[in-house]
VOBA-1610 file (N, C-alpha, C; in pm, whole numbers, padded with zeros to 5 digits, always signed):
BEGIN
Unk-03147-02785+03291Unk-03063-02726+03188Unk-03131-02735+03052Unk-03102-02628+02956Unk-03184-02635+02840Unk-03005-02620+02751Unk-03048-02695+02612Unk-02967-02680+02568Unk-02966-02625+02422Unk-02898-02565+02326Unk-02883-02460+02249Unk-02947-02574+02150Unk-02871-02635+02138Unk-02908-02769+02005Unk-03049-02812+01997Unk-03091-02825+02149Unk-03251-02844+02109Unk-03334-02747+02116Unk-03268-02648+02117Unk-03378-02524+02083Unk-03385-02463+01966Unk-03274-02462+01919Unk-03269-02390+01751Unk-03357-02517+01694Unk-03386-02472+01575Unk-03409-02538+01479Unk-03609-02602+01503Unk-03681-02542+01632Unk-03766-02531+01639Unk-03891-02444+01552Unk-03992-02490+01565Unk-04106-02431+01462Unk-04149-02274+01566Unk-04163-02183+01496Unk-04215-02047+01504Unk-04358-02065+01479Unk-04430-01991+01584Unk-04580-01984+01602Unk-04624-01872+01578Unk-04735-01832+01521Unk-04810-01691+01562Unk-04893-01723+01711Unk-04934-01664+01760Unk-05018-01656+01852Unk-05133-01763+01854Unk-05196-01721+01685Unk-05304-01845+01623Unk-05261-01936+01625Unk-05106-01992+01605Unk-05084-02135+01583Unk-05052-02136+01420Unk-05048-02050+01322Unk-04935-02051+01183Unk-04863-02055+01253Unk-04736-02114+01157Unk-04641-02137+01135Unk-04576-02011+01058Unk-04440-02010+01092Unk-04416-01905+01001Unk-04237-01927+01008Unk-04205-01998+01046Unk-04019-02029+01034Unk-03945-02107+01146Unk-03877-02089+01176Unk-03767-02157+01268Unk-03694-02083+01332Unk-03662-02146+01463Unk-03577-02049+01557Unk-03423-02117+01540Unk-03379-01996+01488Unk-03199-02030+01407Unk-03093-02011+01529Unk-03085-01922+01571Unk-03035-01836+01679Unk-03070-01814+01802Unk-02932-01732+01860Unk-02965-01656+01973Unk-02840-01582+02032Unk-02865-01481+02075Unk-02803-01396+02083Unk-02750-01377+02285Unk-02617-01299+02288Unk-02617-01304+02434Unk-02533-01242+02455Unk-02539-01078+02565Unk-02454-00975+02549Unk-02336-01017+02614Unk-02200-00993+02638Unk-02136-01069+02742Unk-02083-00975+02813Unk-02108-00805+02818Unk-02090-00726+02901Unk-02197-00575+02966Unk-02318-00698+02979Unk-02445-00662+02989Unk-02393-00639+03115Unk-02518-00532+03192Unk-02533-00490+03355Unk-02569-00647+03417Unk-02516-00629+03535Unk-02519-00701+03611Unk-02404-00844+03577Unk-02462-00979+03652Unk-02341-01054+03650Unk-02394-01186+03580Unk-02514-01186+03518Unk-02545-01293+03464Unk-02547-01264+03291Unk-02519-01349+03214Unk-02541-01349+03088Unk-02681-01430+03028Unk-02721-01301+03019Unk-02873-01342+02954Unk-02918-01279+02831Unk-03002-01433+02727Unk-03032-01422+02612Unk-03072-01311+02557Unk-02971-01272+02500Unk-03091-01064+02459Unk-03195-01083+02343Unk-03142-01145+02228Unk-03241-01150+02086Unk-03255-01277+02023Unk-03321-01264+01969Unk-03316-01492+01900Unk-03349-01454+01732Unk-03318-01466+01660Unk-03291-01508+01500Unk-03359-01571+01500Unk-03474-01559+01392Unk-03557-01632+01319Unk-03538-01625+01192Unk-03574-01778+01121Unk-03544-01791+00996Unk-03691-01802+00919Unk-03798-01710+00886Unk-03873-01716+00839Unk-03919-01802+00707Unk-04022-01848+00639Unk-04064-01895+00508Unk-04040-01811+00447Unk-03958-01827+00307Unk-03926-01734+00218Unk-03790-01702+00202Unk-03713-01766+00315Unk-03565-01764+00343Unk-03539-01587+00429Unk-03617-01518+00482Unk-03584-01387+00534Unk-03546-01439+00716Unk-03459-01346+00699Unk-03393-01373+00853Unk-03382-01229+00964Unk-03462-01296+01043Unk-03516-01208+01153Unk-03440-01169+01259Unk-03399-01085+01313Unk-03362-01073+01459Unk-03504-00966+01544Unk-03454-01017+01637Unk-03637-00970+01727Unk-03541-01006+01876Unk-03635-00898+01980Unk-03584-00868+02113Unk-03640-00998+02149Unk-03549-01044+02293Unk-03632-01144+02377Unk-03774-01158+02404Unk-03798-01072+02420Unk-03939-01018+02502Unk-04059-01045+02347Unk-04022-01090+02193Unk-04109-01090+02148Unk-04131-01251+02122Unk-04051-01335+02208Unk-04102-01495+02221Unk-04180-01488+02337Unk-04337-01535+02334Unk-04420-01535+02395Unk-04398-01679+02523Unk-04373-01802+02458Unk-04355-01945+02513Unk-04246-02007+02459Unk-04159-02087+02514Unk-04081-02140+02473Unk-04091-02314+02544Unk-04191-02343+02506Unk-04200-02486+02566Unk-04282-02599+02458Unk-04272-02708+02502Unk-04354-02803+02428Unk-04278-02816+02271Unk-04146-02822+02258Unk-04118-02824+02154Unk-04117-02733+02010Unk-04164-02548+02046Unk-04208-02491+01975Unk-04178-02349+02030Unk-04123-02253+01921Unk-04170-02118+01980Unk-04290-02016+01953Unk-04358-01960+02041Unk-04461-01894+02010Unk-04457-01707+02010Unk-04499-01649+01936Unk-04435-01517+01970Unk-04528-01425+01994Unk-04486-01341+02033Unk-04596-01259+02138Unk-04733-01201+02011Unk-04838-01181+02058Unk-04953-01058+02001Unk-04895-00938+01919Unk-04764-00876+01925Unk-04765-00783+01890Unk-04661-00807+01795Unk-04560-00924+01774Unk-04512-00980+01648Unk-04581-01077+01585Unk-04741-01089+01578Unk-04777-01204+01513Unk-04809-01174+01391Unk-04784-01070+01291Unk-04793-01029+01152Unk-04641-01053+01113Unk-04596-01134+01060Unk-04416-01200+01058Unk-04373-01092+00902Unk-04528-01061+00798Unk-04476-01005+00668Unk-04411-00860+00706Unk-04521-00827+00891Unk-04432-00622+00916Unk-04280-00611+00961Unk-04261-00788+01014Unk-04092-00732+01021Unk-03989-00714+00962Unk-03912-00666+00958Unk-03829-00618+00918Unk-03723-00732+00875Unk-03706-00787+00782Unk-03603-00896+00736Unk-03435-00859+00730Unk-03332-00896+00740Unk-03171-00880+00721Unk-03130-00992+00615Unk-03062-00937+00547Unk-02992-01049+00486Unk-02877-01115+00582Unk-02903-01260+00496Unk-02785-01338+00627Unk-02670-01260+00659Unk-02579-01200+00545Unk-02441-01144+00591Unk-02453-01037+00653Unk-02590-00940+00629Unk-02583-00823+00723Unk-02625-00832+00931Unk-02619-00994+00898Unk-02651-01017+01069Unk-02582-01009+01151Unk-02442-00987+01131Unk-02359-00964+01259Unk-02329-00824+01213Unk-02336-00743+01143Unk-02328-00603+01142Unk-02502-00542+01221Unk-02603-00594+01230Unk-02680-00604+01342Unk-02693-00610+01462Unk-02562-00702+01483Unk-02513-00715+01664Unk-02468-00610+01698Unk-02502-00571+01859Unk-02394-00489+01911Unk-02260-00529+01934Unk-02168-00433+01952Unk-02044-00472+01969Unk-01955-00571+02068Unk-02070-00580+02176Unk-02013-00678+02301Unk-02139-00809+02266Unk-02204-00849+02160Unk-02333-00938+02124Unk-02247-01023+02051Unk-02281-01170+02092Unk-02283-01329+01989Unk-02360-01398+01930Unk-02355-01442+01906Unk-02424-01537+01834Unk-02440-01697+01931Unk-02496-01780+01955Unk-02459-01902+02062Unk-02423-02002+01896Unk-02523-02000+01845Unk-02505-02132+01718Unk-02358-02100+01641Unk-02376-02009+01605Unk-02230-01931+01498Unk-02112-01946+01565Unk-02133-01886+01687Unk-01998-01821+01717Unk-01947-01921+01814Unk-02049-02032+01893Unk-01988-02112+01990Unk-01985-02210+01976Unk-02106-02317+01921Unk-02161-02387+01913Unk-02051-02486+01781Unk-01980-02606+01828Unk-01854-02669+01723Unk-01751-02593+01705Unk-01713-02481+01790Unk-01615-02436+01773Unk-01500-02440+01897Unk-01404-02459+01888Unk-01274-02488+01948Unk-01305-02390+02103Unk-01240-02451+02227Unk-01224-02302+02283Unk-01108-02384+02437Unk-01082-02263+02479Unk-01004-02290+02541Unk-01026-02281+02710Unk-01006-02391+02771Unk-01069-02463+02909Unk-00960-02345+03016Unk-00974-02193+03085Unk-00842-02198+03143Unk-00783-02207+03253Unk-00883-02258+03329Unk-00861-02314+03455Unk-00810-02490+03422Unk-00828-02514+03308Unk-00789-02690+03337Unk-00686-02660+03223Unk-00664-02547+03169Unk-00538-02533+03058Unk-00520-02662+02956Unk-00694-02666+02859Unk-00700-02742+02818Unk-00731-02689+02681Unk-00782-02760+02551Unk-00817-02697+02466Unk-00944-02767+02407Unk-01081-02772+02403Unk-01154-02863+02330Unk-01242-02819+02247Unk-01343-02892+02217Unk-01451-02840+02119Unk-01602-02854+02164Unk-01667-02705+02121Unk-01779-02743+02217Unk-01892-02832+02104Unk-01944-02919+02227Unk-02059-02984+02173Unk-02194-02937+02228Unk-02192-02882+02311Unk-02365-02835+02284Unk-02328-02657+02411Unk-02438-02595+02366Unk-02390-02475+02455Unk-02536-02508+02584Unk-02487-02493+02697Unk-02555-02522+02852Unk-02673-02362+02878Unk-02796-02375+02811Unk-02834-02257+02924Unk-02920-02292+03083Unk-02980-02202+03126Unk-03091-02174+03239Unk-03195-02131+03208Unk-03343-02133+03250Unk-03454-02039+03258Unk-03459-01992+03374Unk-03497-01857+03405Unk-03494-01792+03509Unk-03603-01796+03550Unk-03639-01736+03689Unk-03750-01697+03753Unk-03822-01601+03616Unk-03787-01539+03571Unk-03865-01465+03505Unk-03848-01477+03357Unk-03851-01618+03332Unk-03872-01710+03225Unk-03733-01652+03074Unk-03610-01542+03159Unk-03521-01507+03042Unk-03466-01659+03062Unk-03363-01636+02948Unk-03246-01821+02945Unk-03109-01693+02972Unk-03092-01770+03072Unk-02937-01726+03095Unk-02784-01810+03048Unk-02714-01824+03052Unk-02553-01844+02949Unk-02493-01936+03102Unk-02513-02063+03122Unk-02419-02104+03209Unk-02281-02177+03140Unk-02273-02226+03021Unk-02146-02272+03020Unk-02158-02373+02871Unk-02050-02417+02881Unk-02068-02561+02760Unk-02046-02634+02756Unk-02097-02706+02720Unk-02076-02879+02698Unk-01904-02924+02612Unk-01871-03029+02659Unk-01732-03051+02542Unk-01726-03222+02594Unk-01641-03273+02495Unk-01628-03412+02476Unk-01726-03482+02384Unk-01710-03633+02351Unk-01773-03668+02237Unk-01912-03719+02252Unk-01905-03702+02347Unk-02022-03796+02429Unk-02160-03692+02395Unk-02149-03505+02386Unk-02256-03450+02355Unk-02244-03483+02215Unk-02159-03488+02118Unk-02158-03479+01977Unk-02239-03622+01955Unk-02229-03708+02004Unk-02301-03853+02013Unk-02486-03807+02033Unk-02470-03790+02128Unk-02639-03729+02177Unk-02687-03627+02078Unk-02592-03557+02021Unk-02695-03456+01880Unk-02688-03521+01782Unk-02630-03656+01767Unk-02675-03728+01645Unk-02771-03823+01658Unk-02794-03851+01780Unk-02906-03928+01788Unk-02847-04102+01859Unk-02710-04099+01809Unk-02656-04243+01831Unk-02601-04287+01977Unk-02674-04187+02085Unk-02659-04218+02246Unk-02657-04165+02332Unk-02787-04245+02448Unk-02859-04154+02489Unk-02746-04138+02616Unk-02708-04001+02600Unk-02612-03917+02662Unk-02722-03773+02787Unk-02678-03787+02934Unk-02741-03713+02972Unk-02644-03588+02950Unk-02733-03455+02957Unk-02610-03351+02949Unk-02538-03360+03070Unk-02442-03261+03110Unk-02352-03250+03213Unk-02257-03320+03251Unk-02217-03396+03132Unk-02121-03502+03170Unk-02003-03405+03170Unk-01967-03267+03102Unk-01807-03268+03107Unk-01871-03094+03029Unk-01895-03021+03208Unk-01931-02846+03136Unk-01813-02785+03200Unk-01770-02696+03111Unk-01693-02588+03127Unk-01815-02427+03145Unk-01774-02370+03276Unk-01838-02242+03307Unk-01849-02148+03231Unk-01914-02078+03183Unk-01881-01988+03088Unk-01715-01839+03135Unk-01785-01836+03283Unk-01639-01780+03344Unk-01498-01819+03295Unk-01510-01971+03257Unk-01403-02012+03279Unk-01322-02049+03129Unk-01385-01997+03022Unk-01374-02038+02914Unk-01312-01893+02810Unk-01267-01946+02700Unk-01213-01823+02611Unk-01247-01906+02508Unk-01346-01832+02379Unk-01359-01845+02247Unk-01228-01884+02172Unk-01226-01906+02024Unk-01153-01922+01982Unk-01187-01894+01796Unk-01328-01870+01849Unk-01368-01840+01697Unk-01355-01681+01671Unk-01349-01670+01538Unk-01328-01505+01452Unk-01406-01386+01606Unk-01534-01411+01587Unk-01657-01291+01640Unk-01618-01292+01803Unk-01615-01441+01848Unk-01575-01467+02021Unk-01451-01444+02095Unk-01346-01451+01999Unk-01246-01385+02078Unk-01246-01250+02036Unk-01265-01202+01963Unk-01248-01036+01941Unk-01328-00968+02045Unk-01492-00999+02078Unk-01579-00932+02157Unk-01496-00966+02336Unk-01446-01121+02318Unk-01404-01176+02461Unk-01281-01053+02492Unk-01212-01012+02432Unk-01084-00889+02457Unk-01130-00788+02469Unk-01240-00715+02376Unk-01313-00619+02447Unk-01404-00597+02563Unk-01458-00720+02622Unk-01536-00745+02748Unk-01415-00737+02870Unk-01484-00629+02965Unk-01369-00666+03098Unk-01390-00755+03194Unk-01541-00864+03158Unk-01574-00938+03243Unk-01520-01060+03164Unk-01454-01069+03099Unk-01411-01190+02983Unk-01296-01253+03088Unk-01289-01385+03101Unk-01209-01497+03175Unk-01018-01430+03139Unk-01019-01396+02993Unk-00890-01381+02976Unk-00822-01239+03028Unk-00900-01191+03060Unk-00852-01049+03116Unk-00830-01081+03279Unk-00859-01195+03375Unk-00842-01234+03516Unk-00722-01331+03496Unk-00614-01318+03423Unk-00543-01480+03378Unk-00466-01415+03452Unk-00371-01529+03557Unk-00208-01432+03601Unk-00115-01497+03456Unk-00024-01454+03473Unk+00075-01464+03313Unk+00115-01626+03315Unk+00093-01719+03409Unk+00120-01877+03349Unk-00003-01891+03292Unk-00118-01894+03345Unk-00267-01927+03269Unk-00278-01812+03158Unk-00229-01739+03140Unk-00243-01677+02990Unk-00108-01741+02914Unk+00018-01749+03005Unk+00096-01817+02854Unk+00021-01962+02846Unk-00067-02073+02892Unk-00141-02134+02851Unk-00242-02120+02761Unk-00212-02020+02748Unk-00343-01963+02652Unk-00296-01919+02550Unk-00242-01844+02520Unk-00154-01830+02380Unk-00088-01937+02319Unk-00067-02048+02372Unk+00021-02160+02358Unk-00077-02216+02246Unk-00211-02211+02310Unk-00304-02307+02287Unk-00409-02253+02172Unk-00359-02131+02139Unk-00458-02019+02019Unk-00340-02026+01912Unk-00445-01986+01758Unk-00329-01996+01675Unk-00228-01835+01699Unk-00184-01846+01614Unk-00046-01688+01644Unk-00110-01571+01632Unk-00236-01548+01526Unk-00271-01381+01555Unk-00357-01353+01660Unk-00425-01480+01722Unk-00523-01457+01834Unk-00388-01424+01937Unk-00322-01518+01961Unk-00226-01515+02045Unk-00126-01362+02026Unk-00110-01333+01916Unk-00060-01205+01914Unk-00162-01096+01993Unk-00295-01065+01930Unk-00365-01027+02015Unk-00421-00959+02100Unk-00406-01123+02166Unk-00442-01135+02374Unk-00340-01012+02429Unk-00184-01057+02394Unk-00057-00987+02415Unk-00058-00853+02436Unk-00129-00801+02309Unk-00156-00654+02235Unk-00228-00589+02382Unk-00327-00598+02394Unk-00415-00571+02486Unk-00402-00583+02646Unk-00267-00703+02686Unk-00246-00636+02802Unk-00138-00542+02839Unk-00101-00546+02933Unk+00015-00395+03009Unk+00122-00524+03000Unk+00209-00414+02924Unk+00344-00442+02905Unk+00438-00548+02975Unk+00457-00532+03078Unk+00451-00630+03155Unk+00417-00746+03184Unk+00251-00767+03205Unk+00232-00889+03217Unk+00236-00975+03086Unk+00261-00909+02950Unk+00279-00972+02827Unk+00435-01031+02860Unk+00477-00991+02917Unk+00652-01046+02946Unk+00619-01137+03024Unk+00600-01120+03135Unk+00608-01228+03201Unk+00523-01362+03181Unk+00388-01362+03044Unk+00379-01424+03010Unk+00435-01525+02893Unk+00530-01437+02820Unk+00618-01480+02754Unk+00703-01560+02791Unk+00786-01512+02879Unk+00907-01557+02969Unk+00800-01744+03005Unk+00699-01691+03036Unk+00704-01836+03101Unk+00608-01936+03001Unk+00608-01897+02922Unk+00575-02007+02776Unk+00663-02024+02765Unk+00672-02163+02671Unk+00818-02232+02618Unk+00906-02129+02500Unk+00983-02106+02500Unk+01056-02002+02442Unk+01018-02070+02296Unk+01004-02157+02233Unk+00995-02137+02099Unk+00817-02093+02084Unk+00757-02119+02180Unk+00618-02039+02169Unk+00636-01884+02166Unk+00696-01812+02274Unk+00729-01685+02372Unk+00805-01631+02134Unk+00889-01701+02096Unk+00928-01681+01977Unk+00853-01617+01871Unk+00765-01711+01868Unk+00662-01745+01723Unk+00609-01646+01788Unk+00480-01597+01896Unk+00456-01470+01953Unk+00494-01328+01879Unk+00641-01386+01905Unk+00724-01179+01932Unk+00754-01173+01797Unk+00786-01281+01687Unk+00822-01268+01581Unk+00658-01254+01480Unk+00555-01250+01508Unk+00421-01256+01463Unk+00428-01087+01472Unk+00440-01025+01537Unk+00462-00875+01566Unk+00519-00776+01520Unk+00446-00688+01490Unk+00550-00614+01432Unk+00659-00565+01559Unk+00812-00484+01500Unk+00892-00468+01589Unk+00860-00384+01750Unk+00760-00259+01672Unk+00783-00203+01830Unk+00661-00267+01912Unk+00563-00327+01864Unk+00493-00398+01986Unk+00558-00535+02023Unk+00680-00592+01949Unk+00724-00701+02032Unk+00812-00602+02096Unk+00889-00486+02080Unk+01040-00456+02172Unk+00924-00355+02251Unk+00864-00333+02309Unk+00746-00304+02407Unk+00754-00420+02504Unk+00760-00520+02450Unk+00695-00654+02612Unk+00864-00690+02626Unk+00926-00682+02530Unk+01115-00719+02586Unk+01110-00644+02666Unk+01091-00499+02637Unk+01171-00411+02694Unk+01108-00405+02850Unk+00983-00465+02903Unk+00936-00464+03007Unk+01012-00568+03115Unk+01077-00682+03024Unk+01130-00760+03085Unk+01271-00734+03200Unk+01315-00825+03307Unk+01453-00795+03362Unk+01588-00777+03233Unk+01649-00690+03248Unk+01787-00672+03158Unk+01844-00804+03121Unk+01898-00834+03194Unk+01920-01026+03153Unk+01858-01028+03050Unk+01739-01061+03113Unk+01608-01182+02988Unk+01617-01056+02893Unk+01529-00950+02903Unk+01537-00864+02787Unk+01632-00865+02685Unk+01767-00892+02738Unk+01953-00899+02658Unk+01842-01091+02560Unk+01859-01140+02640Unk+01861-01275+02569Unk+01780-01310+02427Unk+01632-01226+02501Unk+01553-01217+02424Unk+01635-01126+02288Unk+01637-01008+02272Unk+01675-00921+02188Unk+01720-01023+02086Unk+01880-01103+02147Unk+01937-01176+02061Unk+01860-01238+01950Unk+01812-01352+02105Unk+01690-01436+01993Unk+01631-01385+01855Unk+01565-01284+01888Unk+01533-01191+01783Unk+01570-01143+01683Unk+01699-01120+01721Unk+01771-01045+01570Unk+01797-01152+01475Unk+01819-01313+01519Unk+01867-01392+01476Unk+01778-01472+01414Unk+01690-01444+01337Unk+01574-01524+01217Unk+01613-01646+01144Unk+01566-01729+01200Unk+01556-01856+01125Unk+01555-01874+00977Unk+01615-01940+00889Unk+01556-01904+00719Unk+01403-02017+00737Unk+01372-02102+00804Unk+01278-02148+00786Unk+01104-02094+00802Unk+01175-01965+00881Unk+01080-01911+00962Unk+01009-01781+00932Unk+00973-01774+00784Unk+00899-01672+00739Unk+00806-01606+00774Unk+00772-01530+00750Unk+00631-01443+00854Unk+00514-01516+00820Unk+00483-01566+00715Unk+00364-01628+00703Unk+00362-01739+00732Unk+00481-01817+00738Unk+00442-01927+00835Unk+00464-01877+00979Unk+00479-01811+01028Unk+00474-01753+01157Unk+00323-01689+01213Unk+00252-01663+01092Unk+00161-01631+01152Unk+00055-01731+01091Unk+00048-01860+01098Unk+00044-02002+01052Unk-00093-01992+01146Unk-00225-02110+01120Unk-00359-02088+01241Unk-00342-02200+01286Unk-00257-02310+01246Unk-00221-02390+01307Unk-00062-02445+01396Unk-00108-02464+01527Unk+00042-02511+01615Unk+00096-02609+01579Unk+00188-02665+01581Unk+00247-02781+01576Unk+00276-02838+01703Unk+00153-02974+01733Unk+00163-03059+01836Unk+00264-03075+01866Unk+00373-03116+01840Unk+00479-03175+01928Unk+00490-03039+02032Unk+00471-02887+02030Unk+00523-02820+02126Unk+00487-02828+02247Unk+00566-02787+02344Unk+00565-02789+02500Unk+00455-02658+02505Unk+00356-02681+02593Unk+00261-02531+02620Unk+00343-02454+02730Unk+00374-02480+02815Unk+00482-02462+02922Unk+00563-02489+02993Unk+00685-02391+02989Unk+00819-02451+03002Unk+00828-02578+03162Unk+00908-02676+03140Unk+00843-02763+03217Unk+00808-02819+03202Unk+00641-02844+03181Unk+00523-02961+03120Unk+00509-02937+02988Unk+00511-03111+02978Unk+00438-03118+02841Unk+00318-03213+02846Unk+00251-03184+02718Unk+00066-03227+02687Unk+00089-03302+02633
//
């Protein structure tokens, strides 16, 4: 296993052996052909502060502590520089970032209907020397090992990349547009685990994007003051869209609920990025 943390932040080679920057990044489509997720581009942070994006194919070696880049990028002044903020307007539309977009950021476990933070991102080298996307690291034990204060082997505690949903700005937006994305295979209890566990506009959303229906029945089976905060985050006709999918009963109950607004419960704290722990994620169990 190679891991994201010890690869960024490596020295950039010419061919000769200059120096010429650091490897910042890396990039990884998540609704590329075929079924593996593999590294498409890597960010370099050149001398001079200019920031590079360059195809896979123009890192020559990636070993010994160093990257080396091929013969035909070894003039670093002919490429083409981005400014930092114009780098994700660079990505394609289904493209991440691993450092930015994954790497210390929150995400959600949804097969163990958990919520944590990743500490280091897990790749592969292939037979044909690409790095492929297996999964991530979480618990404190990697955050320990990237500081240096214990020697931690990896793999103590990976989540699959299958099995995982972003939680940051760039990763959940691309994860809803990908049809190979974990949250689009959820039946409606492992997605109301999932909204439970996102703040309210992600969780609004997820909602948005599926069929009518299974947004109900994921509602219905979140804890009703979650299934609440949800439908009241909404504007009216995309929440009376997932009521109205519901059985007459529940649909009647719901409605009520609805008309009947809390004074505490303003829209902006409704659409709040933080949950309030004490709630139940699903009706039934509590965390």
């Amino acid at each position: 296993m190679l891991l994201v943390s010890r690869l960024t932040g490596r020295e950039v080679l010419t061919p000769d052996g200059r120096a010429v920057g650091r490897l910042a990044d890396l990039t990884v489509r998540l609704d590329g052909v075929g079924t593996a997720h593999l590294v498409e581009r890597v960010v370099l942070r050149l001398r001079g502060g200019r920031t590079v994006l360059l195809p896979w194919d123009a890192v020559a070696d990636l070993n010994r502590g160093r990257v080396v880049l091929d013969a035909e990028f070894a003039d670093p002044t002919a490429l083409t520089g981005l400014p930092t903020t114009a780098l994700a307007e660079a990505l394609a539309p289904d493209e991440i970032l691993l450092m930015r977009d994954v790497l210390d950021t929150q995400i959600v476990d949804v097969v163990g209907q958990r919520l944590a933070r990743v500490a280091d991102v897990v790749l592969a080298r292939g037979r044909d020397g690409r790095l492929e996307l297996l999964g991530v690291e979480v618990g404190f034990s990697g955050v320990l090992r990237r500081l240096g204060l214990r020697r931690v082997r990896a793999g103590e505690d990976i989540v699959a990349w299958t099995d995982l949903h972003l939680t940051s700005e760039r990763g959940h937006a691309v994860q809803l547009s990908t049809p190979r994305a974990a949250v689009h295979r959820l039946d409606p209890r492992s997605l109301a685990a999932l909204v439970s566990r996102v703040d309210t506009d992600s969780a609004t959303e997820i909602l948005a994007v599926k069929e009518p229906g299974v947004a109900a029945d994921a509602v219905r089976a979140a804890h009703p003051e979650v299934g609440e905060r949800v439908l009241r985050a909404m504007t009216a006709s995309e929440a009376e869209r997932i009521v109205a999918s519901m059985p007459a009963e529940h649909a009647g109950r719901w409605r009520a609920r609805l008309a009947h607004r809390p004074a505490l419960l303003g829209r902006r704290f409704l659409r709040s990025r933080v949950w309030p722990h004490r709630r139940h994620l699903i009706r039934g169990t509590r965390r």
